[in-house]
TORKOL-4160 file (C-alpha; in steps of 0.2 Angstrom, whole numbers, padded with zeros to 4 digits, m for minus):
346
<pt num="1" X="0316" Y="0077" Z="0006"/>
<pt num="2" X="0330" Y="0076" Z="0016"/>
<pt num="3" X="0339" Y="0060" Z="0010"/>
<pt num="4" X="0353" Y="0063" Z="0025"/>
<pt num="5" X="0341" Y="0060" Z="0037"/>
<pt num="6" X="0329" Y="0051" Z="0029"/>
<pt num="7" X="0344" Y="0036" Z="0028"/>
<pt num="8" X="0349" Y="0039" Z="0044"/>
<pt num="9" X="0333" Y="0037" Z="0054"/>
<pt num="10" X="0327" Y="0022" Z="0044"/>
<pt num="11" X="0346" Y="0013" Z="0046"/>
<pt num="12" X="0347" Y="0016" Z="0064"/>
<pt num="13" X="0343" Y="m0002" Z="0075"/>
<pt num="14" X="0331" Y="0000" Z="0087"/>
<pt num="15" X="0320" Y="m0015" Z="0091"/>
<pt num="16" X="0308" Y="m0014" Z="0107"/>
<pt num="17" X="0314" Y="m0008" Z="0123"/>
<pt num="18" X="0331" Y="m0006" Z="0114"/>
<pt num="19" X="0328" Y="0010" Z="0103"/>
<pt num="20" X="0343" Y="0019" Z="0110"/>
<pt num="21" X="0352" Y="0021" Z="0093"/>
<pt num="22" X="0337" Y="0027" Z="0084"/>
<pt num="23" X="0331" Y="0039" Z="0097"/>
<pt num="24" X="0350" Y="0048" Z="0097"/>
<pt num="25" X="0345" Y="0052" Z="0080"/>
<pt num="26" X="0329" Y="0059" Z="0086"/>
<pt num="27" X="0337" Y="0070" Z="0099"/>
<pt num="28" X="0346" Y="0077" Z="0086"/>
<pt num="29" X="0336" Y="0082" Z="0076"/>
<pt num="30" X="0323" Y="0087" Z="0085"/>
<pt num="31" X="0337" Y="0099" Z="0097"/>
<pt num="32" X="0339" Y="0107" Z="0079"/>
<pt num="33" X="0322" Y="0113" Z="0081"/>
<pt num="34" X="0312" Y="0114" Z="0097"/>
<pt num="35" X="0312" Y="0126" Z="0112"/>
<pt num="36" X="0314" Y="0107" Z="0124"/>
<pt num="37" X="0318" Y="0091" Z="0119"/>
<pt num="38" X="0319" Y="0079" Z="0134"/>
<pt num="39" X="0317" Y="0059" Z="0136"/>
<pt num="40" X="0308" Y="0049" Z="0148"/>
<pt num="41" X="0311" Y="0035" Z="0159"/>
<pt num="42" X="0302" Y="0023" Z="0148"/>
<pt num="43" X="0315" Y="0030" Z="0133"/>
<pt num="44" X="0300" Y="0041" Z="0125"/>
<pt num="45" X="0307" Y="0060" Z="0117"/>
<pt num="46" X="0298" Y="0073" Z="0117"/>
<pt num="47" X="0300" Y="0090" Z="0111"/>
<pt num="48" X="0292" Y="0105" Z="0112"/>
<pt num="49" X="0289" Y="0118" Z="0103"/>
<pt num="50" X="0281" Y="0134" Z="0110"/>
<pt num="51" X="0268" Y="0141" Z="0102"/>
<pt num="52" X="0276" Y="0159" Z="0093"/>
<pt num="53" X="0258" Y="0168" Z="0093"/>
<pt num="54" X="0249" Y="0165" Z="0108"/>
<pt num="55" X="0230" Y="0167" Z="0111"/>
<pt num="56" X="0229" Y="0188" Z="0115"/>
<pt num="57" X="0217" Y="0184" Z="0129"/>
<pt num="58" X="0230" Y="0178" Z="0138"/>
<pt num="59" X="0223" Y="0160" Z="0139"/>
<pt num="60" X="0235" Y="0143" Z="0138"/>
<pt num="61" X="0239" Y="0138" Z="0121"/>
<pt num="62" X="0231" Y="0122" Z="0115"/>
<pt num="63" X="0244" Y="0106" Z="0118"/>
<pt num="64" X="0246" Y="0095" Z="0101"/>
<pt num="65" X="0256" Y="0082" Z="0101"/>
<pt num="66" X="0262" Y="0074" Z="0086"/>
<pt num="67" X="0268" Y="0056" Z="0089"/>
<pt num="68" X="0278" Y="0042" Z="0078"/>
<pt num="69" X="0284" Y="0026" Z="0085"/>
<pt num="70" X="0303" Y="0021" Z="0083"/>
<pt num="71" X="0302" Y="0003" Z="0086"/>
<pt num="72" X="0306" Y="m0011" Z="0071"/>
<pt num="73" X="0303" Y="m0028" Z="0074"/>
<pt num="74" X="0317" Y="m0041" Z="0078"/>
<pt num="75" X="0323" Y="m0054" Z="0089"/>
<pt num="76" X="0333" Y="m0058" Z="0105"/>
<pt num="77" X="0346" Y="m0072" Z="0108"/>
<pt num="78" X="0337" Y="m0084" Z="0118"/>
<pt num="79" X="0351" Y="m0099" Z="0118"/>
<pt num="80" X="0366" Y="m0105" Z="0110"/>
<pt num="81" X="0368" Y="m0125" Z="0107"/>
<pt num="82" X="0386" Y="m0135" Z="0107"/>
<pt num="83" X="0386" Y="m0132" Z="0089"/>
<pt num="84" X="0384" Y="m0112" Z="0089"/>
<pt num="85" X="0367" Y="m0112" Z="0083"/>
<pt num="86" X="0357" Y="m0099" Z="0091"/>
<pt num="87" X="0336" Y="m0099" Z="0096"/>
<pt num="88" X="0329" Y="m0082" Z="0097"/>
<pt num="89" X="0314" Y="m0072" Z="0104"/>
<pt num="90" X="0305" Y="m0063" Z="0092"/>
<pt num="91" X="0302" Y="m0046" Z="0097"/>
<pt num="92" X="0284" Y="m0038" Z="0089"/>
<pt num="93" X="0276" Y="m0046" Z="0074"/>
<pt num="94" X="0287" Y="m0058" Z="0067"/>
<pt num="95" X="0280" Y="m0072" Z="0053"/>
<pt num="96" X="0290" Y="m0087" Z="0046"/>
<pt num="97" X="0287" Y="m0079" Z="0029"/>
<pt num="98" X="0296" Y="m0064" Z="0032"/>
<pt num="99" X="0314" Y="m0074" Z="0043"/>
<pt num="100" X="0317" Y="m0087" Z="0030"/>
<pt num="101" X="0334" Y="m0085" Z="0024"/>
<pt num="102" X="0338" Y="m0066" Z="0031"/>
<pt num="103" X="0352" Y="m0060" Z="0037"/>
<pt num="104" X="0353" Y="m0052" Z="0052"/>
<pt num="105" X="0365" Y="m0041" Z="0064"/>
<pt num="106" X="0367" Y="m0047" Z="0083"/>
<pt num="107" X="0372" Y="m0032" Z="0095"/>
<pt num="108" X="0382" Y="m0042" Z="0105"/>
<pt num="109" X="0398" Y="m0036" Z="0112"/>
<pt num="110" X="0403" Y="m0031" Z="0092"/>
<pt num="111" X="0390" Y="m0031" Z="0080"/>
<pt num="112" X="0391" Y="m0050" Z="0070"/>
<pt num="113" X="0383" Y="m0055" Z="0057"/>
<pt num="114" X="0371" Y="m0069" Z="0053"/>
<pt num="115" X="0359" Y="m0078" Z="0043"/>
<pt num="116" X="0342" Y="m0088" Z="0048"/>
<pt num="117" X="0346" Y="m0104" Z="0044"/>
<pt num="118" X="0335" Y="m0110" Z="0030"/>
<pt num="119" X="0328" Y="m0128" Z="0032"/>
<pt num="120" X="0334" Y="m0137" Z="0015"/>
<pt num="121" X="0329" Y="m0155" Z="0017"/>
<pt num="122" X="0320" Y="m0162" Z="0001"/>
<pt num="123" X="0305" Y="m0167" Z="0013"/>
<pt num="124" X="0304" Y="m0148" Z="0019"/>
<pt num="125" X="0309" Y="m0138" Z="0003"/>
<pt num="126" X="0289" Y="m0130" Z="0001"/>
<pt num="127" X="0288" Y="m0127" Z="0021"/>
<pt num="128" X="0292" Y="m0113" Z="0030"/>
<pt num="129" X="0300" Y="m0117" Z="0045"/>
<pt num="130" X="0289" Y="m0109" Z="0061"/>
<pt num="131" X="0297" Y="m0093" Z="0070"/>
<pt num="132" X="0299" Y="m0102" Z="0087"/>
<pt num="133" X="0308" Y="m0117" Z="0079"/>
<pt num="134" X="0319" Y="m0108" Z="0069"/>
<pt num="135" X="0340" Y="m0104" Z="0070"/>
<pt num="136" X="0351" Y="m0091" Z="0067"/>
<pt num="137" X="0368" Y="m0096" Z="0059"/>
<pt num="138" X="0386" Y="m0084" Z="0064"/>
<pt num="139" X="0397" Y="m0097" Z="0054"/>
<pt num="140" X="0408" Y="m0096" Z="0071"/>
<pt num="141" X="0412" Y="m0111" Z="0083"/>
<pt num="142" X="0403" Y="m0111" Z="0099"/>
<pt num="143" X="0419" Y="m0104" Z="0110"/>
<pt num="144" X="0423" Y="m0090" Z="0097"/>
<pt num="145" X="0403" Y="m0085" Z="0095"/>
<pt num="146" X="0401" Y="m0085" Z="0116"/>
<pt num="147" X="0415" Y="m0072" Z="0117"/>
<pt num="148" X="0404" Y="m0060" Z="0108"/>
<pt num="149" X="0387" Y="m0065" Z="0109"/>
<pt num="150" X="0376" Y="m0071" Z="0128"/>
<pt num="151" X="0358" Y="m0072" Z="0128"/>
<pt num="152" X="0348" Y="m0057" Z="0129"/>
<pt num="153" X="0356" Y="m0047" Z="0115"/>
<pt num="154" X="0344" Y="m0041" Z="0102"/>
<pt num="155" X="0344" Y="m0047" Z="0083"/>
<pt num="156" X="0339" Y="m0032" Z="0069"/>
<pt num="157" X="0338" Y="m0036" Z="0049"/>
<pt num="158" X="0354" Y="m0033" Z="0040"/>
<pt num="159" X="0345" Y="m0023" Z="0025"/>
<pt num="160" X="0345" Y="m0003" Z="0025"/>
<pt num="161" X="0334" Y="0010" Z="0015"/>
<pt num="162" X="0337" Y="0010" Z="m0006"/>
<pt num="163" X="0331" Y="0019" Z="m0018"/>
<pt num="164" X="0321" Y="0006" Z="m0029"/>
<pt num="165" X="0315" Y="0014" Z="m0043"/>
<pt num="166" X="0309" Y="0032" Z="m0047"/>
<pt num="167" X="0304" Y="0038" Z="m0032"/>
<pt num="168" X="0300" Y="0022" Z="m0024"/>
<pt num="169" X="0311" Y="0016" Z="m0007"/>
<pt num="170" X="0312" Y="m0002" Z="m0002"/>
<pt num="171" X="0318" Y="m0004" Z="0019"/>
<pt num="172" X="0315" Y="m0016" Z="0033"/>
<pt num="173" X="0307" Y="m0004" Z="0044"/>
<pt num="174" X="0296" Y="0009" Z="0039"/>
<pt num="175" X="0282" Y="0005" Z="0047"/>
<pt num="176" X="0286" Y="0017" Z="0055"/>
<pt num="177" X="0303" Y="0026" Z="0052"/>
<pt num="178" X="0294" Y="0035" Z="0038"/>
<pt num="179" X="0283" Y="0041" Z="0051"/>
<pt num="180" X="0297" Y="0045" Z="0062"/>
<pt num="181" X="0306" Y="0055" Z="0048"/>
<pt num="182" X="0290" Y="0062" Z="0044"/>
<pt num="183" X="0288" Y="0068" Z="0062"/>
<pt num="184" X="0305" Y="0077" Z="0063"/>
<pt num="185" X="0303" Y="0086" Z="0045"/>
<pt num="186" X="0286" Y="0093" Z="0050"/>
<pt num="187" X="0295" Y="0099" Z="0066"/>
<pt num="188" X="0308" Y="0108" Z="0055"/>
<pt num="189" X="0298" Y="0113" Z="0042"/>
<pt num="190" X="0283" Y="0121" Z="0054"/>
<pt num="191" X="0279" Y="0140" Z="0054"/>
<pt num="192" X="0272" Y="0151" Z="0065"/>
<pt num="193" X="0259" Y="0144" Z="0081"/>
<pt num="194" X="0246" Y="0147" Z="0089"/>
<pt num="195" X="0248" Y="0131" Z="0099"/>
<pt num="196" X="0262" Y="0121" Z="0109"/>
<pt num="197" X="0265" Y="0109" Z="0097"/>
<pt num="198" X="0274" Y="0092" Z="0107"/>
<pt num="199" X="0284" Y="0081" Z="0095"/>
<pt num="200" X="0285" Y="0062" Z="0103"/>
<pt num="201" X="0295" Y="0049" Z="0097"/>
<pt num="202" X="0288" Y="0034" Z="0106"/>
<pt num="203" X="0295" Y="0016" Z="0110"/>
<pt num="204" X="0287" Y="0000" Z="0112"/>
<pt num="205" X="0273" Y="0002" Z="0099"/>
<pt num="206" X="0275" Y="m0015" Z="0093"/>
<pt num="207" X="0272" Y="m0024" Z="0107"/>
<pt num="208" X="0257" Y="m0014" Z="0113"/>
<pt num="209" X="0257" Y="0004" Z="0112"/>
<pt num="210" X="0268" Y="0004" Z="0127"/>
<pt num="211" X="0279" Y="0021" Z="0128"/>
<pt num="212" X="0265" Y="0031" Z="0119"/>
<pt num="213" X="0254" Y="0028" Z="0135"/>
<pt num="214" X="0264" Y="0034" Z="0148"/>
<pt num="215" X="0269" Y="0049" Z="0136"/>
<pt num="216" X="0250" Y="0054" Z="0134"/>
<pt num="217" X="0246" Y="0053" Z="0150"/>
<pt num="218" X="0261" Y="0065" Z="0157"/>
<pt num="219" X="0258" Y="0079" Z="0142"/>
<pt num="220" X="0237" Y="0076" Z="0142"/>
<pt num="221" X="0236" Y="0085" Z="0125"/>
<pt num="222" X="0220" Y="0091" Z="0119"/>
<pt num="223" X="0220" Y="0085" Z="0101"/>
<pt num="224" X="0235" Y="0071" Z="0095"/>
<pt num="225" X="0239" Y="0063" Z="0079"/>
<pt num="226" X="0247" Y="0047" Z="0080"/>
<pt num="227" X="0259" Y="0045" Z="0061"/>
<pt num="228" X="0259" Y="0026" Z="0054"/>
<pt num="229" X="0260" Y="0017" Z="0038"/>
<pt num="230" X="0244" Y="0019" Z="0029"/>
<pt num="231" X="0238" Y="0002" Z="0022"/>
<pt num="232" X="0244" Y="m0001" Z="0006"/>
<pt num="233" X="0241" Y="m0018" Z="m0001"/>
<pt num="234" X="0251" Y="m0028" Z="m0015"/>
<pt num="235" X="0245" Y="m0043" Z="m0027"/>
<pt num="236" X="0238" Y="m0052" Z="m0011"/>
<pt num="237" X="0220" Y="m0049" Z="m0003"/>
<pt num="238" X="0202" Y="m0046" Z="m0010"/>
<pt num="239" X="0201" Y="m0027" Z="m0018"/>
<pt num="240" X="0192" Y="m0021" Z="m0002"/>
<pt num="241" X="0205" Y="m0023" Z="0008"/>
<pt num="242" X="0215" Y="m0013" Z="m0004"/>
<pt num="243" X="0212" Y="0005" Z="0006"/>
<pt num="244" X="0228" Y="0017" Z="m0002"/>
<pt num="245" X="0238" Y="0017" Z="m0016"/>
<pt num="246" X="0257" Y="0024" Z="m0018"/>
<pt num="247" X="0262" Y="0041" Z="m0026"/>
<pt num="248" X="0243" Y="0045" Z="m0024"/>
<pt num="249" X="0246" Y="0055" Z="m0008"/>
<pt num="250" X="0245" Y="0053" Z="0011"/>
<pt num="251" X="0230" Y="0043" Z="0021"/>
<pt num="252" X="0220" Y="0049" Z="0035"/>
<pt num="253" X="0214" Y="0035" Z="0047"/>
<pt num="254" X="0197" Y="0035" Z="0047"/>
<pt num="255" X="0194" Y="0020" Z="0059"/>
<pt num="256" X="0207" Y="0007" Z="0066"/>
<pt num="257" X="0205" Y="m0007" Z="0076"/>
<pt num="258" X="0212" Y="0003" Z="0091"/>
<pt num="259" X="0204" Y="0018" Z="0085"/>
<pt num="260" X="0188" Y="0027" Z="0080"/>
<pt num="261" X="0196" Y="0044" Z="0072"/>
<pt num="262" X="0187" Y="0059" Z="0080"/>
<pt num="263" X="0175" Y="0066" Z="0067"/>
<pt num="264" X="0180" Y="0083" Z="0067"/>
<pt num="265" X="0197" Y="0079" Z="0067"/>
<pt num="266" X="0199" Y="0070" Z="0052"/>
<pt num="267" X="0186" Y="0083" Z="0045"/>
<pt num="268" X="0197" Y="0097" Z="0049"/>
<pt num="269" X="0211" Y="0086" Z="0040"/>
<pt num="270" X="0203" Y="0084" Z="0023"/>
<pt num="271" X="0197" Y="0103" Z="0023"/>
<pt num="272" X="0219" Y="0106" Z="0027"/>
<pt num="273" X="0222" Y="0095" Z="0010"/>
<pt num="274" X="0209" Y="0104" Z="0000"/>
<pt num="275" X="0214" Y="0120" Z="0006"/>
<pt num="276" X="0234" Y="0117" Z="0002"/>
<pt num="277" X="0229" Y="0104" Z="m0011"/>
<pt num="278" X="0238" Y="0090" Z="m0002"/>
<pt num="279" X="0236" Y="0075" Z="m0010"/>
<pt num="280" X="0227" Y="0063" Z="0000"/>
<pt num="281" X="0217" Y="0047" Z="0003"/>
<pt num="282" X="0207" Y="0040" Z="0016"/>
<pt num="283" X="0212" Y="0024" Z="0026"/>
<pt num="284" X="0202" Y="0013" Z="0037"/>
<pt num="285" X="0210" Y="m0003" Z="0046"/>
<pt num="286" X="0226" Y="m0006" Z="0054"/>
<pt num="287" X="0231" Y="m0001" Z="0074"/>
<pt num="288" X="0242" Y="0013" Z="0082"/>
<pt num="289" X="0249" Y="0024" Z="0095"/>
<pt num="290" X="0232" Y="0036" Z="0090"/>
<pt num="291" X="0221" Y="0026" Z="0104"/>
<pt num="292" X="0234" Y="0031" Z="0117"/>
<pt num="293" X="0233" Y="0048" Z="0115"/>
<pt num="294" X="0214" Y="0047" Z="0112"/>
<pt num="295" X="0212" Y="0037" Z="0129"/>
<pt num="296" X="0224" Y="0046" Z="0139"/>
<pt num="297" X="0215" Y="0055" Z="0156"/>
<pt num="298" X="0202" Y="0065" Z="0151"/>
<pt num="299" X="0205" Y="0060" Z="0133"/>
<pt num="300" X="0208" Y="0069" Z="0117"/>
<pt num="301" X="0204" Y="0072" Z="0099"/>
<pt num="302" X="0216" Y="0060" Z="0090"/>
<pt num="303" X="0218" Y="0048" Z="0074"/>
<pt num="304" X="0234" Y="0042" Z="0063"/>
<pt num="305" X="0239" Y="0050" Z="0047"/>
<pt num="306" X="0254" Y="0041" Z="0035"/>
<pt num="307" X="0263" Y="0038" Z="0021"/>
<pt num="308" X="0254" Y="0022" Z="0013"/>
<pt num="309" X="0266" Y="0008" Z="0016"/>
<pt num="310" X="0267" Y="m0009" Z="0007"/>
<pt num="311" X="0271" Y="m0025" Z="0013"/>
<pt num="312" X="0272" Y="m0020" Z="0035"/>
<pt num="313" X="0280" Y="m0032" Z="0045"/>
<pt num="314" X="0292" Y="m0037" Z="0032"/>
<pt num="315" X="0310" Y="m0032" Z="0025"/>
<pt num="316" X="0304" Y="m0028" Z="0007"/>
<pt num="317" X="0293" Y="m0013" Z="0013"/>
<pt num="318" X="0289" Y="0000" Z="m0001"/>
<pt num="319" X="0284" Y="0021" Z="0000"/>
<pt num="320" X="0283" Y="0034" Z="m0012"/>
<pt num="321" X="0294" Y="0049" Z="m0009"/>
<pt num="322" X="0277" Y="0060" Z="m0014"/>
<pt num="323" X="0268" Y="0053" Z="m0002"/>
<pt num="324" X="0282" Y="0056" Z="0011"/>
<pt num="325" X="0281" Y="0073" Z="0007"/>
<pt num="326" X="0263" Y="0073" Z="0006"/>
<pt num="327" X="0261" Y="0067" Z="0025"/>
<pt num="328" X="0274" Y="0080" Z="0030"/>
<pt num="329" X="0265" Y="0094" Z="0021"/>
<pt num="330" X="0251" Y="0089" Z="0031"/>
<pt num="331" X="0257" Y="0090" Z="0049"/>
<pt num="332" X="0266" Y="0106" Z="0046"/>
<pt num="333" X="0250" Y="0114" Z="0040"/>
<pt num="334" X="0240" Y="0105" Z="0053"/>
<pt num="335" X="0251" Y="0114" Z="0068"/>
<pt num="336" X="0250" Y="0132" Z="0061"/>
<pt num="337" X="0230" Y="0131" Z="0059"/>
<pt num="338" X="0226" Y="0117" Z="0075"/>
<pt num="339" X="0220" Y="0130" Z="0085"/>
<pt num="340" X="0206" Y="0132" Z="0072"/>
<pt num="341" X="0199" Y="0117" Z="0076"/>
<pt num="342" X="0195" Y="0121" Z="0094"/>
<pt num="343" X="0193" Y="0138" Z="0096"/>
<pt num="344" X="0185" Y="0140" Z="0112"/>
<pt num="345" X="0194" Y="0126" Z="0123"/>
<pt num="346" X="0212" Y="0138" Z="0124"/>
């Protein structure tokens, strides 16, 4: 694992529609290691990576893409009363449980810091104060705030990545920067191909799949993974629910609520694991970038693999370090034998 990156891709603010300082890391990387790396007007990446062994008949190499989405969750200043309290918008799946008492950053004209303000009347002390009626606090005066901050700038959790314990990392956004760091190692690690295998780093997932559609749509691959947290519950939820455990190896999405996974797909992907003995498990639930692809023109062979993550949508979420390196295992594998899985459609 490269820790470098790693740290670097899972600090970097990017909430939806602003994702410009994550996707520069991206572009790095991904220049490192691909024969074109461009961006689109919607702020997608892609990069491409030819493939090194064409088919000998002369035919076009198979297009696979592999795509992780670079959005987190956040806010956006919505209003700024006489005392210098601020309203927001929540941008993607925000809840009251996960706000209360955070701090935040507001990329206003400097980064500033701030806190939701937590409510802590005696009447209110067991409530959680609802998203849409909750404040930000800067500790500045009105005059001193305005200078820095206007309405419109986005709001990102203060916390960063941390080793927790062992080999377990806590951060506020890896649904889906462990896909998005999963994405770029593949990339790196990948051998020889005998298909053109399209890297996209997509934006807007969290508010509805929205980069990923016009990125599938311009590349029509044949066959597309979509990289995601793996559902991976804590304490809370009946036992049924509870569909991948960590350290016990990456999760291949059997069926979302976006997505039903194309059977020979997720075939081809247990018969990968027990070839290279990957360690692996087998999800079903969640929603992801996979239906885009899957529904994109003539459609395509897709479905999600990922890291099991616990407790999405929040700023205590949890991954195992063998599970990171199992999901990159995976896709590296996955491009040097994908032309195996449709043999006659090159």
């Amino acid at each position: 694992m490269d820790y470098e990156l790693f740290e670097r891709v899972c600090n970097a603010p990017g909430v939806p529609g602003y994702e410009d300082e994550a996707q520069a890391v991206v572009l790095e990387a991904l220049r490192a290691c691909c024969d074109d790396v461009r961006r689109d007007r919607l702020g997608n990446v892609v990069g491409l990576k030819k493939a090194t062994k064409p088919p000998a008949d002369g035919s076009t190499p198979l297009k696979v893409v592999l795509a992780a989405h670079v959005d987190e969750i956040g806010m956006m200043v919505k209003h700024i009363d006489s005392n210098g309290f601020i309203r927001f918008e929540p941008m993607g799946g925000l809840s009251a449980q996960v706000i209360t008492s955070q701090r935040m950053v507001i990329h206003g004209r400097k980064p500033v810091g701030a806190v939701v303000v937590p409510d802590n009347r005696e009447e209110n002390k067991d409530k959680l104060t609802k998203v849409n009626e909750a404040y930000l606090d800067t500790g500045l005066p009105r005059e001193a705030l305005c200078e820095l901050v206007q309405v419109g700038d986005v709001v990102t959790f203060a916390s960063g990545v941390e080793l927790l314990n062992e080999k377990v990392y806590v951060g506020r956004n890896f649904d889906d920067r462990i896909g998005t760091y999963c994405l770029l190692d593949a990339m790196r690690r990948v051998g020889e191909t005998a298909v053109d295998a399209y890297a996209v780093s997509s934006v807007q997932e969290e508010v509805g799949l929205r980069g990923m559609r016009p990125a599938a749509y311009a590349l029509q691959p044949d066959i597309g993974l979509a990289i995601d947290g793996s559902l991976c519950w804590g304490p809370y939820g009946d036992q049924h629910e509870r569909t991948c455990e960590l350290g016990k190896g990456t999760g291949v999405y059997i069926m979302d609520r976006l997505t039903i996974g194309d059977r020979r797909l997720v075939q081809f992907l247990f018969d990968l694991c027990e070839r290279h003995q990957i360690p692996v498990q087998r999800n079903v639930g969640g929603g992801t970038d996979a239906s885009a692809i899957q529904q994109s023109r003539a459609g395509a062979l897709s479905t999600t693999i990922g890291a099991p993550v616990r407790y999405m949508h929040s700023t205590v979420q949890l991954c195992h370090a063998d599970d990171i390196e199992a999901t990159v295992e995976l896709l590296a594998k996955f491009l040097e034998h994908a032309h195996e899985l449709l043999p006659d459609e090159r």
